[in-house]
DOMARKE-254896 format. One record per residue (C-alpha): chain; x, y, z. Coordinates in nm, 4 decimals. Layout:
residues N
> A, X, Y, Z
...
This chain:
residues 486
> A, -0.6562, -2.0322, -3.6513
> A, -0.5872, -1.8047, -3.3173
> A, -0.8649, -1.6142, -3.1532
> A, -0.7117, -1.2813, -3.1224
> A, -0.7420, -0.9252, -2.9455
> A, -0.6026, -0.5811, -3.1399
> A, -0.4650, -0.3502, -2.9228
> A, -0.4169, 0.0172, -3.0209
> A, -0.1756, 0.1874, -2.7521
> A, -0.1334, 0.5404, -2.8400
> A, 0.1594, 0.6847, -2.5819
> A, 0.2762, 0.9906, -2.5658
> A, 0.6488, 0.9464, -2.7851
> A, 0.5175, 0.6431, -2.9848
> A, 0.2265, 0.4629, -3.1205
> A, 0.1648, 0.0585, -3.0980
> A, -0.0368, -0.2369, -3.2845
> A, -0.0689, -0.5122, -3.0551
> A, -0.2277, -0.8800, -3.1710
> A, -0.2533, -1.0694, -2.8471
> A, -0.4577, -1.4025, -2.7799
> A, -0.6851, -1.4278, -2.4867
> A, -0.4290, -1.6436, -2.3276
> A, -0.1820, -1.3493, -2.3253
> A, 0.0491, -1.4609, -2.6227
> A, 0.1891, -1.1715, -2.7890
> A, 0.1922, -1.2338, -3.1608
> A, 0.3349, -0.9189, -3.2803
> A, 0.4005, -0.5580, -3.1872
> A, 0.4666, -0.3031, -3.4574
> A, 0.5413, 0.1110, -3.3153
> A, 0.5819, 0.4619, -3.4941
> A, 0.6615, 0.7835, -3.3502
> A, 0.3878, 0.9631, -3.3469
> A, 0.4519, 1.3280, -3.5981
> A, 0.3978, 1.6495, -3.3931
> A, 0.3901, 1.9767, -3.4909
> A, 0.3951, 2.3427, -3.3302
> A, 0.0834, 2.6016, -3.3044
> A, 0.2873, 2.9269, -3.3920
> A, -0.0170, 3.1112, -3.1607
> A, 0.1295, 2.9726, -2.8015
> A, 0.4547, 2.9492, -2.6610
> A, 0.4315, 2.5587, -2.5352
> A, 0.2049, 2.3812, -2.7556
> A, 0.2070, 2.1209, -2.9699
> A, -0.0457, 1.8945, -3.1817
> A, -0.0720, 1.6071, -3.4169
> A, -0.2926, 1.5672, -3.6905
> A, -0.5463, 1.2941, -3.6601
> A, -0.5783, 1.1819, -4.0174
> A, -0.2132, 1.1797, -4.0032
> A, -0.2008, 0.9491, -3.6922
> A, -0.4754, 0.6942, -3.7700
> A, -0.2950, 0.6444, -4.1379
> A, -0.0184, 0.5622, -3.9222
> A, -0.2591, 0.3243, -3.6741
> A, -0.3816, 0.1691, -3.9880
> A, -0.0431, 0.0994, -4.1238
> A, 0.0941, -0.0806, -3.8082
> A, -0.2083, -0.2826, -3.8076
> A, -0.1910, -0.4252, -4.1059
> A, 0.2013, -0.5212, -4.0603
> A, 0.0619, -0.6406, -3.6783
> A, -0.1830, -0.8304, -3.8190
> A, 0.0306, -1.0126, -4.1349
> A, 0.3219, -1.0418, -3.8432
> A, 0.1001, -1.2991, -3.6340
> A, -0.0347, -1.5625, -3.8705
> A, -0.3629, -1.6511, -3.9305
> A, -0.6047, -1.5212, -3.6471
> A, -0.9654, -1.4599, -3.6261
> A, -0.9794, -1.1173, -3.4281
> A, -1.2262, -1.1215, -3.1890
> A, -1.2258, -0.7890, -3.0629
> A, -1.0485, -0.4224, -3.0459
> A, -0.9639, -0.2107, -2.7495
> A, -0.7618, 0.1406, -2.7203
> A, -0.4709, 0.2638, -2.4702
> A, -0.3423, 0.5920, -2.4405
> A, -0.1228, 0.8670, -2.2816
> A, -0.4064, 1.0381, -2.0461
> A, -0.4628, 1.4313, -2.0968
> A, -0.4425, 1.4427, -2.4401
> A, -0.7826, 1.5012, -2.6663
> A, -0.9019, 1.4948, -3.0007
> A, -1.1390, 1.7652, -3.0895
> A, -1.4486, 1.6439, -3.3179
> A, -1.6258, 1.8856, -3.5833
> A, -2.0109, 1.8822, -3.6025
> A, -1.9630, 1.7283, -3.9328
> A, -1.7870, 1.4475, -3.7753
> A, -1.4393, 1.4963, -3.8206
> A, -1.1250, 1.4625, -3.6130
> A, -0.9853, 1.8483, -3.6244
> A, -0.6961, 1.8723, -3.4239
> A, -0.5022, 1.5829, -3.1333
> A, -0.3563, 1.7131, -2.8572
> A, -0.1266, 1.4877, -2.6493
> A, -0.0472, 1.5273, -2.2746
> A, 0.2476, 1.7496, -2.4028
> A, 0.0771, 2.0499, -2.5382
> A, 0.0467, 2.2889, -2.2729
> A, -0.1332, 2.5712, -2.4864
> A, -0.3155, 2.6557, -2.1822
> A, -0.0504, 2.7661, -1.9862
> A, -0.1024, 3.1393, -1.9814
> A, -0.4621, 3.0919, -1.8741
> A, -0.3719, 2.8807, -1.5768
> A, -0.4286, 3.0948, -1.2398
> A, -0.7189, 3.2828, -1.4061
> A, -0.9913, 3.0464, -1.2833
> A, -1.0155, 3.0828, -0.8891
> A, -1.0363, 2.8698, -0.5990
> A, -0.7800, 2.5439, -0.7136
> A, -0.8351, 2.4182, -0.3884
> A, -1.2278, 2.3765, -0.5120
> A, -1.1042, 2.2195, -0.8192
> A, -0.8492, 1.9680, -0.6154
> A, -1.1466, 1.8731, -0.3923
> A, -1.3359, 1.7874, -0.7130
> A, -1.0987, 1.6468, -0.9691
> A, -0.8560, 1.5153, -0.7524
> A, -0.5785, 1.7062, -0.9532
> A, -0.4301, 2.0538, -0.8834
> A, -0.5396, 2.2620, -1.1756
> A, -0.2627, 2.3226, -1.4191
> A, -0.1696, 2.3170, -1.7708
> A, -0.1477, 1.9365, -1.7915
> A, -0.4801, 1.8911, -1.8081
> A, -0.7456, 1.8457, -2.0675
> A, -0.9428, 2.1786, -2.0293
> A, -0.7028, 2.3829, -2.0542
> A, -0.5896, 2.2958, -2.4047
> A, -0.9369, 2.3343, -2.4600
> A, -0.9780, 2.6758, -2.3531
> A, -0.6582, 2.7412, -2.6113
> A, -0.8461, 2.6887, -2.8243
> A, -1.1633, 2.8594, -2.7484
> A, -0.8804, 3.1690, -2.7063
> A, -0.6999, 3.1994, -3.0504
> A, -0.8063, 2.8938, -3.2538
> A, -1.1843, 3.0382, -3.2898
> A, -1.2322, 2.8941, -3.6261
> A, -1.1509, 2.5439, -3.4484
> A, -1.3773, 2.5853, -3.1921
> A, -1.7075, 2.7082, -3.3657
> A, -1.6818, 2.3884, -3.5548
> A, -1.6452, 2.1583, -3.2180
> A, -1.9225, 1.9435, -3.1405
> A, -1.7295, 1.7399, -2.8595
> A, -1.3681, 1.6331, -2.8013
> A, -1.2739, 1.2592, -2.6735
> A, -0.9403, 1.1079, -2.5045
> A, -0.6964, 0.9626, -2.7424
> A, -0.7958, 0.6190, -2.6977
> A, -1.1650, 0.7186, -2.6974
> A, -1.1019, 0.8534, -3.0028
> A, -0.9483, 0.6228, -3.1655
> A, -1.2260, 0.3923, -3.0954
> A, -1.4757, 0.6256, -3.2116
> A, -1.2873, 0.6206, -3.5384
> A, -1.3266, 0.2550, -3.5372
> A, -1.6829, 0.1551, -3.4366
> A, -1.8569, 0.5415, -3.4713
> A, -1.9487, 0.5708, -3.1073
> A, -1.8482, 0.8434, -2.9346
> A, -1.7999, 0.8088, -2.5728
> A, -1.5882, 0.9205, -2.3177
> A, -1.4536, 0.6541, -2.0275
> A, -1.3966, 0.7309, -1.6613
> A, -1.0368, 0.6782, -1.5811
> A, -0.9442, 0.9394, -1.8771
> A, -1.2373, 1.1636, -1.7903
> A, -1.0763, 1.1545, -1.4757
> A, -0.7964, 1.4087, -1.6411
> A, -0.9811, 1.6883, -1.8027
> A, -1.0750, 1.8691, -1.4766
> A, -1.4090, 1.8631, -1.5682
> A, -1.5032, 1.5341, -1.3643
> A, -1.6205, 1.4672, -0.9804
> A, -1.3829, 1.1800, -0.9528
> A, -1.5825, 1.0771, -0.6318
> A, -1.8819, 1.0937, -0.7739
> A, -1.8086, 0.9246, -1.1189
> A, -1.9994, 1.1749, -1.3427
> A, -1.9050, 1.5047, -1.5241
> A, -1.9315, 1.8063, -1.2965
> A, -2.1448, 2.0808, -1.3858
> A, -1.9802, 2.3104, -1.0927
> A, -1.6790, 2.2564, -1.2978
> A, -1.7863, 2.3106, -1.6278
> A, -1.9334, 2.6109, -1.5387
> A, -1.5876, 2.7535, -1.3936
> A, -1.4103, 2.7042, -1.6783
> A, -1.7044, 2.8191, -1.9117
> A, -1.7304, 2.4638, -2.1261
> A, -2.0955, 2.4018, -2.2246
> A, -2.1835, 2.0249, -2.1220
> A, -2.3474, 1.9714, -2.4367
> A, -2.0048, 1.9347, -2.5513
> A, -1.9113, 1.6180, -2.3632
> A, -1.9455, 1.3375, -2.4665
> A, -2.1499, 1.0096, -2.2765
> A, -1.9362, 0.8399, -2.0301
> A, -1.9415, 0.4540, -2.0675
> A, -1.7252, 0.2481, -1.8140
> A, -1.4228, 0.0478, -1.9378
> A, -1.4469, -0.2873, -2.0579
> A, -1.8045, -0.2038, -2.2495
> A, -1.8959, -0.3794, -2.5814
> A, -2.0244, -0.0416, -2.7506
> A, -2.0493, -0.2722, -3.1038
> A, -1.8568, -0.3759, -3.3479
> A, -1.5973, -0.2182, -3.5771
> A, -1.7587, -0.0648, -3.9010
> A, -1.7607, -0.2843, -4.1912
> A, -1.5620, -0.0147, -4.4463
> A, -1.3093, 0.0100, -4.1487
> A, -1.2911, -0.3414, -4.0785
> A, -1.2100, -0.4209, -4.5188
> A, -0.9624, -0.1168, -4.5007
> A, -0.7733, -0.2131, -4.2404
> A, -0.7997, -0.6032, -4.2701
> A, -0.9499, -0.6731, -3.9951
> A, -1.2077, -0.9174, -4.0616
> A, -1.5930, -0.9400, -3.9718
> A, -1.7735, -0.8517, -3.6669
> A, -1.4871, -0.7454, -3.4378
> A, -1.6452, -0.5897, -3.1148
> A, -1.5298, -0.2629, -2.9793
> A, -1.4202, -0.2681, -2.6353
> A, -1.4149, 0.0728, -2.4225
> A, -1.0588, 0.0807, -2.3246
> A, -0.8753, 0.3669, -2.0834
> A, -0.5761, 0.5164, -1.9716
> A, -0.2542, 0.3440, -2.0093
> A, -0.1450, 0.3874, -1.6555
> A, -0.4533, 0.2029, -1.5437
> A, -0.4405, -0.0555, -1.8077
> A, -0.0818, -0.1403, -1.6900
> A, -0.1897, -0.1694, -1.3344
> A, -0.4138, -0.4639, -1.4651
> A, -0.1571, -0.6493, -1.5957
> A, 0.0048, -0.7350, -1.2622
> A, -0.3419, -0.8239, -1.1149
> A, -0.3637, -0.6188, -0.7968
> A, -0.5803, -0.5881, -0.4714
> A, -0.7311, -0.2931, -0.3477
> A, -0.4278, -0.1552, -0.0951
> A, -0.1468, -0.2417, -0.3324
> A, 0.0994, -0.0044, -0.4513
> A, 0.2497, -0.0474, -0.8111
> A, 0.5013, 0.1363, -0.9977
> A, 0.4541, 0.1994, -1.3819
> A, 0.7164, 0.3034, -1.5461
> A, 0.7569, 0.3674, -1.8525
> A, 0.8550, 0.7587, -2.0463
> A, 0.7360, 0.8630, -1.6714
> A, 0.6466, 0.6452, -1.3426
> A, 0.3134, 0.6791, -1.2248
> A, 0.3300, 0.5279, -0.8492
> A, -0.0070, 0.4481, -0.7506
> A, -0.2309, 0.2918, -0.4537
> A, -0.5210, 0.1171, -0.5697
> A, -0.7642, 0.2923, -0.3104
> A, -1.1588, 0.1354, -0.2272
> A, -1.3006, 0.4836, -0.2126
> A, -1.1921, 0.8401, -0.3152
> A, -0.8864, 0.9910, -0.1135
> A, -0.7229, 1.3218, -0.1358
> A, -0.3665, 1.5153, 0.0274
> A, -0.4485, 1.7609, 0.2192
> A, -0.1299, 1.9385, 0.0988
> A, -0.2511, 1.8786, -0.2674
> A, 0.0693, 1.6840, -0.4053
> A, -0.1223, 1.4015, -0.5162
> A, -0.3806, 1.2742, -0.8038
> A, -0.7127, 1.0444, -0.7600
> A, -0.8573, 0.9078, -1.0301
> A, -1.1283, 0.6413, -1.1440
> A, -0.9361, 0.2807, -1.2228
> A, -1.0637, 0.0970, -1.5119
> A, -1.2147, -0.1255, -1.2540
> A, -1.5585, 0.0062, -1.1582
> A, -1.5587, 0.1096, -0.7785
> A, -1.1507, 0.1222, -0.7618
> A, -0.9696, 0.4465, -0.7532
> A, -0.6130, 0.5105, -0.8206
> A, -0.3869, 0.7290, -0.5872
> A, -0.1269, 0.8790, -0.7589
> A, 0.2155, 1.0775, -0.7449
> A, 0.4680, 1.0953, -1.0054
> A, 0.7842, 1.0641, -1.0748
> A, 0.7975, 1.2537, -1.3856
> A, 1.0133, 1.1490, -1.6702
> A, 1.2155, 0.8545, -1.5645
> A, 1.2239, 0.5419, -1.8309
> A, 1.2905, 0.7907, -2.1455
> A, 1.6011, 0.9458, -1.9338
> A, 1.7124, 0.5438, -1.9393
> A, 1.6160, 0.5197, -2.2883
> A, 1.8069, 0.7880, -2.3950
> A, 2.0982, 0.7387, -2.1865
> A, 2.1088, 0.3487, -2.3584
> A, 2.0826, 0.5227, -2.7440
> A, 2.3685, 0.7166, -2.6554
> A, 2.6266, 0.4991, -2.4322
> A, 2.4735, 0.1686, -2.5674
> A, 2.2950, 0.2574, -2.8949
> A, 2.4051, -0.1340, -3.0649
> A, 2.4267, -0.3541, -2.7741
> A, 2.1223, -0.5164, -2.5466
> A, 1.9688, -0.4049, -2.2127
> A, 2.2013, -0.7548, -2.0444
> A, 2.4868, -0.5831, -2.1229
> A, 2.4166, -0.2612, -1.9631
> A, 2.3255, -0.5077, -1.6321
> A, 2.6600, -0.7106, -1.7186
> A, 2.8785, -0.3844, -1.6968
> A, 2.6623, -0.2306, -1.4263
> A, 2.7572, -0.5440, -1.2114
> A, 3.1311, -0.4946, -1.2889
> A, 3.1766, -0.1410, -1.2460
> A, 3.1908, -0.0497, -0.8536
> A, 3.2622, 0.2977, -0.9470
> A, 2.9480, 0.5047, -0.7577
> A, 3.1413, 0.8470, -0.7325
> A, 2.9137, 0.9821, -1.0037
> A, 2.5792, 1.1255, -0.9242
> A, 2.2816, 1.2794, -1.1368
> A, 1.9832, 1.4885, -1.1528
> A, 1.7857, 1.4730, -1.4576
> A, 1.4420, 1.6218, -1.4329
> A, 1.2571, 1.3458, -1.1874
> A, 0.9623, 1.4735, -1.0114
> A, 0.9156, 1.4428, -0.6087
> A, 0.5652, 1.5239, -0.5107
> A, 0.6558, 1.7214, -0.2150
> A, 0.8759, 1.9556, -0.3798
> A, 0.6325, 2.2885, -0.4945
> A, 0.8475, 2.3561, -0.8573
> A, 1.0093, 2.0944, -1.0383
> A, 1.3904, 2.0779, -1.1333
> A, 1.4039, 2.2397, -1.4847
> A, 1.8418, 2.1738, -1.5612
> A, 1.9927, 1.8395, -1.5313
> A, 2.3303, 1.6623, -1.5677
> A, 2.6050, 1.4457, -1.3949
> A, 2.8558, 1.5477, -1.1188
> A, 3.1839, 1.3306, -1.0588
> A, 3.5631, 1.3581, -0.9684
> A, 3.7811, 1.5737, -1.1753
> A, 4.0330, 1.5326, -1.3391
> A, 3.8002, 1.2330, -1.5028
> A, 3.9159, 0.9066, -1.3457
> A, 4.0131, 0.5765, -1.5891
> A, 3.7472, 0.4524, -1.3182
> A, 3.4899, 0.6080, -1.4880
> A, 3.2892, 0.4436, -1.7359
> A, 3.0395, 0.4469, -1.9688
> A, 2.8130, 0.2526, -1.7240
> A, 2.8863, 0.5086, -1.4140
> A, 2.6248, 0.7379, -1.6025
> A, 2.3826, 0.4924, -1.6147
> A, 2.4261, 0.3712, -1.2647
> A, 2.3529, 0.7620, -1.1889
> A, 2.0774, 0.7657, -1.3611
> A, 1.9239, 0.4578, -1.2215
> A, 1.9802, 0.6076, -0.8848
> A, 1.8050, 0.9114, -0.9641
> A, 1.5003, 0.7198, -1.1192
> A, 1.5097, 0.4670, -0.7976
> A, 1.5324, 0.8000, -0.5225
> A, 1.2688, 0.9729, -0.7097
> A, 1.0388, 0.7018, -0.7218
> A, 1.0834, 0.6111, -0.3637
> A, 1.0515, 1.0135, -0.2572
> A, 0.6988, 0.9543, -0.4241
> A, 0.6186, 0.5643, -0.2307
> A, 0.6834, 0.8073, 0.0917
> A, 0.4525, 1.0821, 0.0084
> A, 0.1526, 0.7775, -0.0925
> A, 0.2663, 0.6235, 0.2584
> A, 0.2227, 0.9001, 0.4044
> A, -0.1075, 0.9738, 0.3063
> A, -0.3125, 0.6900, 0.2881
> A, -0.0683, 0.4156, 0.4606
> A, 0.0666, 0.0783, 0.2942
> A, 0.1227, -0.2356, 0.5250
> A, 0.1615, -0.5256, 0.2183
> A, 0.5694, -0.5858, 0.2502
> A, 0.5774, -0.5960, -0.1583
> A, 0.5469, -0.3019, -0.4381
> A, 0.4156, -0.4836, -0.7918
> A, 0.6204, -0.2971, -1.0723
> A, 0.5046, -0.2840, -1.4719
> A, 0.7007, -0.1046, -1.8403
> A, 0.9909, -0.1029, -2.0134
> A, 1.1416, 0.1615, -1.8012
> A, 1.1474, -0.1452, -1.4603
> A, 1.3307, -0.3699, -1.6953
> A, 1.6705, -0.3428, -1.5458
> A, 1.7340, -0.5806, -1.2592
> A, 1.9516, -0.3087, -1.1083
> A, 1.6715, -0.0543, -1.0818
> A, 1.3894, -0.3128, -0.9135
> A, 1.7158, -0.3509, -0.6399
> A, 1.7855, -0.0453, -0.5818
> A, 1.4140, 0.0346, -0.5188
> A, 1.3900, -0.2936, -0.2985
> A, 1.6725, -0.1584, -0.0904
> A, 1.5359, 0.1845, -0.0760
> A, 1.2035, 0.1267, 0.0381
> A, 1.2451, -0.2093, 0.2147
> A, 0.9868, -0.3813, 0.0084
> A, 0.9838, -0.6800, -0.1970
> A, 0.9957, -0.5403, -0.5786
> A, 0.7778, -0.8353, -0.8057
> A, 0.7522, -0.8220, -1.1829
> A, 0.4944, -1.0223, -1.3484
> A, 0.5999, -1.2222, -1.6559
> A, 0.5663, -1.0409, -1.9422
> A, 0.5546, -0.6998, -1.6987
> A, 0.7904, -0.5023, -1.9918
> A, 0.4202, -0.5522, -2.2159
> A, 0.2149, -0.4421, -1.9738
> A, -0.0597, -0.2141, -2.1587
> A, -0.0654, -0.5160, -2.4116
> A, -0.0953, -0.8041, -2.0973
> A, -0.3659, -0.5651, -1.9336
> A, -0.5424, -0.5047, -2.2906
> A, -0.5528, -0.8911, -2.3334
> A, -0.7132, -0.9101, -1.9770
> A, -0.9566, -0.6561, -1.9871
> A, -1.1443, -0.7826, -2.3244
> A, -1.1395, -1.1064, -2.2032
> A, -1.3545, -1.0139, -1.9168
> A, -1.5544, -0.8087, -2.1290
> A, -1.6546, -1.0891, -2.3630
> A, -1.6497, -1.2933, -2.0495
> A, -1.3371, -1.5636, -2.1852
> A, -1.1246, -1.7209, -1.8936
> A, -0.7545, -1.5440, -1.7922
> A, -0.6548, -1.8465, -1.6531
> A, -0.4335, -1.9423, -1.9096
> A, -0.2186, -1.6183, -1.8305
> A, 0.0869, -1.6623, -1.6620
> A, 0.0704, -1.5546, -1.3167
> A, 0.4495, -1.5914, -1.2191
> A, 0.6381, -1.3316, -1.0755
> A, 0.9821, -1.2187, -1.0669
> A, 1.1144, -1.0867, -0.7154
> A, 1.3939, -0.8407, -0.5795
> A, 1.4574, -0.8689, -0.2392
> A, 1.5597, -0.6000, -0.0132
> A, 1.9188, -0.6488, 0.1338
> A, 1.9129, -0.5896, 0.4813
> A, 2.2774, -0.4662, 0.5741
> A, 2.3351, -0.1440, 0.3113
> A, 2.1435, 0.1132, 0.5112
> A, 2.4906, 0.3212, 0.5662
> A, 2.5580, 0.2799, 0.2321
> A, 2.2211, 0.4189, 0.0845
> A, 2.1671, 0.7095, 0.3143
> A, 2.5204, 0.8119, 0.1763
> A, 2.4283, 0.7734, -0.1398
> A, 2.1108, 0.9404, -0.0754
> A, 2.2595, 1.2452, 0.0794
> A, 2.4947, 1.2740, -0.2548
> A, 2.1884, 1.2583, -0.4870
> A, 1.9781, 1.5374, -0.2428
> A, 2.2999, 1.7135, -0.2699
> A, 2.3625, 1.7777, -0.6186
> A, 1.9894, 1.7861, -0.6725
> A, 1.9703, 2.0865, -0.5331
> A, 2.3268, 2.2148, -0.7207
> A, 2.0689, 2.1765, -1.0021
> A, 1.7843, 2.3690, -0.8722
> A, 1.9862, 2.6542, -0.7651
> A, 2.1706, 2.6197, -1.1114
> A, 1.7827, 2.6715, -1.3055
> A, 1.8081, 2.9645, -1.4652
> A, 2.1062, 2.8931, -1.6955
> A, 2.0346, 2.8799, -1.9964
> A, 2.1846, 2.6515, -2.2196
C-alpha cells in the first residue's frame, strides 16, 4: 500500500483532488468548475456557496481517492486562488465564499484615504481585488450576513478548517486582505482600524507547513479518508507553485496558469516606489515574494485551444505552430503590464485583409502566444527594474507554460534561459507533495529534479523588436478602441 498526500486546490475557474505520494507520483487528479452565482445588491460581484463547494470537494475526493489504488493517506493540505474568503457564522457555519473575482467592494474603493499608507503596509495598492473590501460589502448591504460573522478565512484556510475544525489564517494569503504588515508578519491594527474591521474578527495566523491535527473522525468516514490523517496549513497557490521548481532567494519564476504571477523570491520586504508591484509573505518562513502580473494569460490559451482545437492535443497546436510562418497577425487580449496605470478592457486580432489562404487557424494562436510572452516580459522588466536579477535563467511552472513555443518566445525576449521542472504543468500538486513532506519531516529526494530548458537564440533581435513594435501598436488600437461596447 502507497503512503499518500490529499491535495485540495481550490482555483479560481475550477476545483482539484490531488492523491500524490511523498515521492511526487501523481496518482490521480479529478476537477469541477466551481458554481457561482450573482449578489443582485452590487454591480460586480459574485459568490459561491460553501456547502455547495465542499459537496463538490468531497465528491472529487472520493473518485481521487478510488482512482489511485490502495493508499494509506498520510496527510491533507489546501491550495487556493488568493483574495477570496469564506465568511464563518458564530454558530460555526460557512455563510457565504467569495473568490478573487467578486469585486463587491468596488464602489467603496477611494473612500479610505492615504493608499500610499496602505501600499507601504500591505505591499498592495488598495483596490477592489482584495479581501477587505468584499468584506466591507458586506458590512454595507448584506447586514444580516455580517451580524452573524464571527471571522472569515482564505479559501484554502477554509477548507481546512472544514476538515480538521481549526480555524486559522496563514501568512502568504493573509498577505492579500489588506489588513496585514507584510514586513512585519502580523495583522495590522493601523489597518484594521482604517477600514473599520474589529480584530476580534481575525482569525490566528499559523505559518504554512504546520501540523494543526488531524482530520475529524466523522469527516475522515464521510469522505473515505481513513484514520488519523494530519492537517497541514497550506497557502496560496502562486506560492505553492513556486515550490515546486525549488528556488533560491534571487530567482525569478513565472506561474502561469488562468493568470501569470511573475515573481522574485526576495530575503527581506521590498516595495516600488511607483506602486506597480505586490510583496507578499512566501510559504517559506523569512522569504517574500515580489510580484507583478500579467493578468489573464493561460485561460486566453485555453480558450483559444476549445475553440480552434477543441478535439485535438496541445502537440498538435506546437506541430502546426512550427509549420505555419505566417506572423502577419497580431493580438491584444486583456494582458496586464504593471507600468501601464488602467488596464486594456477590449481585445481581439488584427491581420491583412482581404483574409489571406496564409492564414490559419494556428496564426491566432501564435498571436496570442505573443501577447502572453510580451506581457509577461513587460512585467520581468518592471521586477528588473526594481529590485535587479543577475541569475541568466527564469524557472517557469502551470498549464498555461506548457507550450514549447511560449517558453521560446520568452527565452528570446528576455535573453534568459526558460527551465521547466518535470512535472512543472502539476505544479500546486508537485509543491503540495513537497511542502507536507517537510512538514512531517519525510525526504524529497526521491522527486525528480530534472529540468527542461529553452534557450535564447541569439540572432532574432531585428526580428522581435518588429514584432514587438506590431504588438505595442495594435495594443494601443485597443485601448483607444475601450469604450465600445460590444
Amino acid at each position: 500500500m502507497k503512503q499518500a498526500y490529499l491535495v485540495l486546490d481550490i482555483g479560481t475557474g475550477n476545483v482539484r483532488s490531488a492523491v500524490v505520494t511523498p515521492s511526487g507520483e501523481i496518482l490521480s487528479v479529478e476537477r469541477a468548475d466551481i458554481i457561482y452565482h450573482r449578489d443582485t445588491l452590487f454591480p460586480d460581484s459574485i459568490f459561491f456557496k460553501p456547502d455547495e463547494l465542499l459537496d463538490t470537494l468531497k465528491a472529487l475526493t472520493r473518485k481521487a481517492l478510488s482512482q489511485a489504488g490502495e493508499v494509506k493517506l498520510l496527510a491533507v493540505t489546501s491550495t487556493s486562488q488568493r483574495e477570496g474568503i469564506v465568511l464563518i457564522s458564530k454558530t460555526g457555519k460557512a455563510l457565504i465564499g467569495m473568490p478573487n473575482i467578486d469585486h463587491r467592494g468596488r464602489e467603496w474603493e477611494d473612500a479610505f484615504g492615504d493608499k500610499g499608507r496602505v501600499y507601504a503596509l500591505s505591499g498592495r495598492y488598495p483596490t477592489s481585488l482584495f479581501s477587505v473590501f468584499k468584506l466591507i460589502g458586506i458590512r454595507e448591504k448584506r447586514s444580516e450576513l455580517w451580524q452573524e460573522a464571527e471571522t472569515f478565512l482564505s479559501i484554502s484556510d477554509w477548507a481546512l478548517w472544514a476538515l480538521s475544525g481549526v480555524a486559522v489564517y496563514e501568512h502568504s494569503q493573509a498577505s492579500e486582505t489588506l489588513l496585514y504588515d507584510v514586513a512585519a508578519g502580523s495583522w495590522s491594527p493601523e489597518l484594521c482600524s482604517r477600514y473599520g474591521i474589529a480584530e476580534e474578527l481575525l482569525s490566528p495566523l499559523r505559518s504554512s507547513g504546520e501540523v494543526v491535527g488531524e482530520v475529524k473522525a466523522d469527516v475522515a468516514a464521510d469522505w473515505g479518508l481513513g484514520e488519523h490523517v494530519k492537517a497541514v496549513v497550506g497557502g496560496g497557490d502562486t506560492q505553492m507553485a513556486i515550490k515546486s521548481t525549488r528556488p533560491h532567494t534571487g530567482d525569478v519564476i513565472l506561474v502561469s496558469g488562468t493568470t501569470t504571477p511573475v515573481v522574485k523570491l526576495e530575503g527581506g520586504f521590498l516595495t516600488d516606489d511607483e506602486q506597480r508591484t505586490w510583496t507578499s509573505r512566501d510559504i517559506e518562513v523569512g522569504r517574500f515574494v515580489f510580484e507583478a502580473n500579467a493578468g489573464v494569460t493561460g485561460l486566453n490559451y485555453q480558450r483559444l485551444k476549445e475553440v480552434f482545437y477543441p478535439n485535438e492535443s496541445y502537440d498538435v497546436i506546437e506541430k502546426e505552430l512550427s509549420e505555419n510562418l505566417y506572423d502577419n497577425c497580431v493580438g491584444s487580449l486583456g494582458s496586464l503590464i504593471a507600468s501601464e496605470k488602467s488596464p486594456v478592457t477590449t481585445g481581439g486580432f488584427v491581420f491583412h485583409v482581404p483574409v489571406t489562404h496564409e492564414l490559419k487557424r494556428s496564426s491566432f494562436v501564435w498571436a496570442s502566444l505573443v501577447d502572453i510572452a510580451f506581457s509577461i516580459v513587460e512585467n520581468y522588466k518592471v521586477l528588473a527594474e526594481c529590485a535587479g536579477h543577475r541569475e541568466t535563467y527564469l524557472w517557469a511552472c502551470g498549464g498555461g507554460l506548457q507550450s514549447a513555443t511560449l517558453r521560446q518566445l520568452i527565452a528570446d525576449m528576455t535573453g534568459k534561459e526558460v527551465r521547466v521542472r518535470s512535472g512543472f504543468e502539476q505544479a500546486t500538486v508537485i509543491g503540495s507533495a513537497l511542502h507536507c513532506n517537510d512538514a512531517l519531516g519525510l525526504p524529497s529526494a526521491a522527486i525528480p529534479t530534472d529540468y527542461l530548458s529553452a534557450k535564447p537564440q541569439t540572432d532574432k533581435e531585428e526580428y522581435y523588436k518588429g514584432l514587438y513594435s506590431n504588438w505595442a501598436g495594435v495594443r494601443t488600437l485597443f485601448r483607444k478602441q475601450g469604450e465600445v461596447k460590444l
